[in-house]
C-alpha positions as CSV (number, residue, x, y, z in Angstrom):
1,X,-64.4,104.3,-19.1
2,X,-62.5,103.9,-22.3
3,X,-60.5,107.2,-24.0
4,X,-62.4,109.9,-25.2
5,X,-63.7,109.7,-28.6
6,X,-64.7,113.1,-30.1
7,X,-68.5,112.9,-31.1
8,X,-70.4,114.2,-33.5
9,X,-74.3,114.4,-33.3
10,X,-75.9,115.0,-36.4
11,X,-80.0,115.0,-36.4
12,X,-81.3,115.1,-40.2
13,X,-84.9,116.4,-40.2
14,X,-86.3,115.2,-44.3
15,X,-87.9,118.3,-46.0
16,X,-90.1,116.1,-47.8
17,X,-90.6,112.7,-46.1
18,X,-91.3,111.2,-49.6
19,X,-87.5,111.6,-50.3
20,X,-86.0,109.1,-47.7
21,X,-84.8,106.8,-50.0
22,X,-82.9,109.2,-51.7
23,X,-81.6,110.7,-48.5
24,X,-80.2,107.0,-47.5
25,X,-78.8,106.4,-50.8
26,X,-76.6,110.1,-50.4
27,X,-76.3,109.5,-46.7
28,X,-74.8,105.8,-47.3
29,X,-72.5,106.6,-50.5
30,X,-71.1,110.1,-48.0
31,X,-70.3,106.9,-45.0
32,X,-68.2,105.2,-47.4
33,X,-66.2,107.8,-48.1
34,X,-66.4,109.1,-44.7
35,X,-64.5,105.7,-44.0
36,X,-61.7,105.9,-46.0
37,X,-60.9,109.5,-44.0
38,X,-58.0,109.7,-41.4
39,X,-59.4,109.4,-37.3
40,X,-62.5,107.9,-38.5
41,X,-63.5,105.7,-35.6
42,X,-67.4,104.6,-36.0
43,X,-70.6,105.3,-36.8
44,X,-74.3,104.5,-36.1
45,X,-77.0,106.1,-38.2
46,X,-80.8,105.2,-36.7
47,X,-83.8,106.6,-38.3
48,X,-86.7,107.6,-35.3
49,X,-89.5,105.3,-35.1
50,X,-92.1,107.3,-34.1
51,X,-90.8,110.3,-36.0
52,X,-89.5,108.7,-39.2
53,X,-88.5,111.9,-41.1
54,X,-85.9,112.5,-39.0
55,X,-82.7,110.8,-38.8
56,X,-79.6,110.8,-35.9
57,X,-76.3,110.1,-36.7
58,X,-73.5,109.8,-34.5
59,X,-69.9,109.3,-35.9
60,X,-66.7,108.8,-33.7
61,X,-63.6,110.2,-34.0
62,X,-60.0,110.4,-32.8
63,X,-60.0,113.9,-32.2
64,X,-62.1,117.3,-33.3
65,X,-58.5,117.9,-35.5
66,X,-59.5,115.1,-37.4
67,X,-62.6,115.5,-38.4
68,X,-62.3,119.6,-39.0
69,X,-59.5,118.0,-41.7
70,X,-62.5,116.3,-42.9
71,X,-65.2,119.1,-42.7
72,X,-63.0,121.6,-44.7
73,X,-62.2,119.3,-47.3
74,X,-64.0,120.1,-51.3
75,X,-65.7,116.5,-50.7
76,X,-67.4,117.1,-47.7
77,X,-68.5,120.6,-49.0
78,X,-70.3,118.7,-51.8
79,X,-71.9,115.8,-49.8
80,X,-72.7,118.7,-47.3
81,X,-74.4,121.3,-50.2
82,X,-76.3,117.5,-51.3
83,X,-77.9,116.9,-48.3
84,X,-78.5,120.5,-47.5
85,X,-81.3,120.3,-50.3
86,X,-83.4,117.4,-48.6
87,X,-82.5,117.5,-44.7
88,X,-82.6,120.3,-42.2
89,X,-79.4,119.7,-39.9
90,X,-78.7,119.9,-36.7
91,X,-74.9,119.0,-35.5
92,X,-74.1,118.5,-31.7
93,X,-69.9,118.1,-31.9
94,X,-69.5,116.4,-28.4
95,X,-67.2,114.4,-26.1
96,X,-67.7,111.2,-25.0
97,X,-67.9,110.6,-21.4
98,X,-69.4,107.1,-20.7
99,X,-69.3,104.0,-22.7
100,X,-70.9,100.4,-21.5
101,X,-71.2,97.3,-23.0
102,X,-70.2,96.1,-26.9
103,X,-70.3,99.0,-29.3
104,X,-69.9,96.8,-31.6
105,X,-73.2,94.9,-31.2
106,X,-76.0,96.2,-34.1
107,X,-79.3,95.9,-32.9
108,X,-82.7,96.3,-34.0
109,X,-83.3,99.1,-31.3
110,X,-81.8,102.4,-30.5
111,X,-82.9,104.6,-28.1
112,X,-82.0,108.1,-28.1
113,X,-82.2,110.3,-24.9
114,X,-81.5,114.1,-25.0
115,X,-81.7,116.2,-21.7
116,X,-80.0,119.5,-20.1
117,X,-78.2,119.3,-16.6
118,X,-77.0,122.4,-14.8
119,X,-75.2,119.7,-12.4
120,X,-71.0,120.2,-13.0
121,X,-69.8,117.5,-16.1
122,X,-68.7,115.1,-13.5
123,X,-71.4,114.5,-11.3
124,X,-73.4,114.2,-14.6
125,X,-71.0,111.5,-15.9
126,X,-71.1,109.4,-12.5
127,X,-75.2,109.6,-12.1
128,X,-75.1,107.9,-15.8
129,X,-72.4,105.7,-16.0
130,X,-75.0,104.1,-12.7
131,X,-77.8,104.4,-14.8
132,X,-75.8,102.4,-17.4
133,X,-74.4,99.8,-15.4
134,X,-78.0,99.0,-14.1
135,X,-79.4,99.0,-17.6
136,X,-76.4,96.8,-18.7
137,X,-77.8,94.4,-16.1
138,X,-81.2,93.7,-17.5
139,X,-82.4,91.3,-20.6
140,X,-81.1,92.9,-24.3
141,X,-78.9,95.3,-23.4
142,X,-76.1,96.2,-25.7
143,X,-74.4,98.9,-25.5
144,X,-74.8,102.9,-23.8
145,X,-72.7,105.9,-24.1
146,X,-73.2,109.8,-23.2
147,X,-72.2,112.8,-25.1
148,X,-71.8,115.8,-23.7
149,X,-72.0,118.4,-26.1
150,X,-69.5,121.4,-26.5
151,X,-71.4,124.2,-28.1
152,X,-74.5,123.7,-25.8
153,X,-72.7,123.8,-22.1
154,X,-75.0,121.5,-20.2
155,X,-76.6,119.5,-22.7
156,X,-76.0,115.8,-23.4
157,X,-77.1,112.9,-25.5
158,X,-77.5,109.2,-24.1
159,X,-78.3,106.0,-26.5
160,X,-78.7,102.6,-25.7
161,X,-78.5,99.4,-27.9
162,X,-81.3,96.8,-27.5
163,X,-82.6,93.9,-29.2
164,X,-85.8,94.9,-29.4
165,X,-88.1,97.5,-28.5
166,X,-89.6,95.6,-25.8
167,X,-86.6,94.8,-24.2
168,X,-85.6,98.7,-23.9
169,X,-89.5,99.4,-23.0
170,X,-89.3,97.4,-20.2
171,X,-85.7,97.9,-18.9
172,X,-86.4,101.7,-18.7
173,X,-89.2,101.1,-17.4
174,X,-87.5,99.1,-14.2
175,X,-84.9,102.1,-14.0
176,X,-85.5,105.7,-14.1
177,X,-83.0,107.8,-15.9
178,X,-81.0,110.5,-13.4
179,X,-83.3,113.5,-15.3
180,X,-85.8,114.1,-17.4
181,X,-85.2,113.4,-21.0
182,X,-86.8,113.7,-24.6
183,X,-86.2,109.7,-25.6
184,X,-86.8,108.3,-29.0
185,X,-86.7,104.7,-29.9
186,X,-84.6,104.1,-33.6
187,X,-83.5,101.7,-35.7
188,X,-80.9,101.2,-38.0
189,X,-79.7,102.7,-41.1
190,X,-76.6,102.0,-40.8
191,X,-73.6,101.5,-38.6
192,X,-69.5,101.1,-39.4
C-alpha cells in the first residue's frame, strides 16, 4: 500500500440540471487554482452516468493540515459561496487505505462504490485490497483505491478506473464486492 493520502470526497448534486456547463466552467477554473495550493496531491472529478446532475470529486492531499490551510483561505470562501448557488454539497474528508494499479491512468469509466461496514478498519482494508487485486487481474482495469471516511465511522468509498463501461460491467460481474454497495458508473470531467 502506498502512504496515506488525506482524501476528500465531495459529491455535487446541480440544483438546476440546465446549469452544468456553468458548474464545470466554476468547478474547472476553482482546480486550477486548487493546483497551485501547497499538499495538493491529485484530483479526479467524474460526473454520474446514470445520474448526470450530480458530480463526485475526490482530491488528494498531503495531509488534512494542508488542505484546512486551503479551506480557510478568502479564495476558497469565494469559489465555495459560487458553487453553493448551483450545487448541493456533500464532503466526505477521508483517509486513504488501499490503492492498486496506475492512478495516473484517465479513463473513460469510473465507478463509484459507497457502502457502510461495522467490521474494525483493518479487516475492511484487507477484504478490499483482495477485491482489488482480483479486479486488477481482469481486462481494463486501471486503477482502485478505498476511502474511509472520518466523520462517518464505518463508511467508505471505493472507485475503480476502466476503459470502458463494459469492461467494469463485466469484471464486477466475475467478482463480487466484500458488501453491498450503492455503485455508480462516471466519467470524466476532469482529473490533475
Amino acid at each position: 500500500m502506498a502512504d496515506t493520502l488525506f482524501t476528500v470526497i465531495n459529491t455535487f448534486t446541480l440544483k438546476d440540471p440546465a446549469k452544468a456547463g456553468e458548474f464545470e466552467e466554476r468547478f474547472l477554473s476553482h482546480v486550477e487554482w486548487m493546483r497551485a495550493q501547497e499538499g495538493f496531491r491529485s484530483h479526479q472529478a467524474v460526473r454520474l452516468t446514470e445520474r448526470p446532475g450530480v458530480y463526485v470529486n475526490l482530491g488528494r492531499w498531503r495531509s488534512p493540515q494542508d488542505f484546512q490551510k486551503v479551506l480557510g483561505s478568502e479564495v476558497f470562501q469565494a469559489h465555495a459561496a459560487e458553487f453553493h448557488e448551483l450545487v448541493e454539497v456533500s464532503a466526505a474528508p477521508s483517509f486513504n487505505v488501499v490503492r492498486a494499479g496506475d492512478v495516473a491512468a484517465v479513463t473513460p469509466v469510473v465507478v463509484v462504490e459507497t457502502f457502510e461496514s461495522t467490521d474494525d478498519p483493518e479487516t475492511v482494508a484487507k477484504a478490499w485490497s483482495s477485491y482489488a487485486e482480483e479486479l486488477a487481474a481482469r481486462d481494463g482495469f486501471r486503477h482502485a483505491e478505498l476511502d474511509a471516511a472520518i466523520l462517518t465511522q464505518g463508511s467508505y468509498t471505493f472507485a475503480t478506473w476502466w476503459t470502458s463501461a463494459d469492461a467494469a460491467r463485466a469484471a464486477r460481474a466475475e467478482v463480487p464486492a466484500p458488501a453491498d454497495t450503492d455503485a455508480d458508473e462516471a466519467t470524466h470531467v476532469t482529473a490533475a
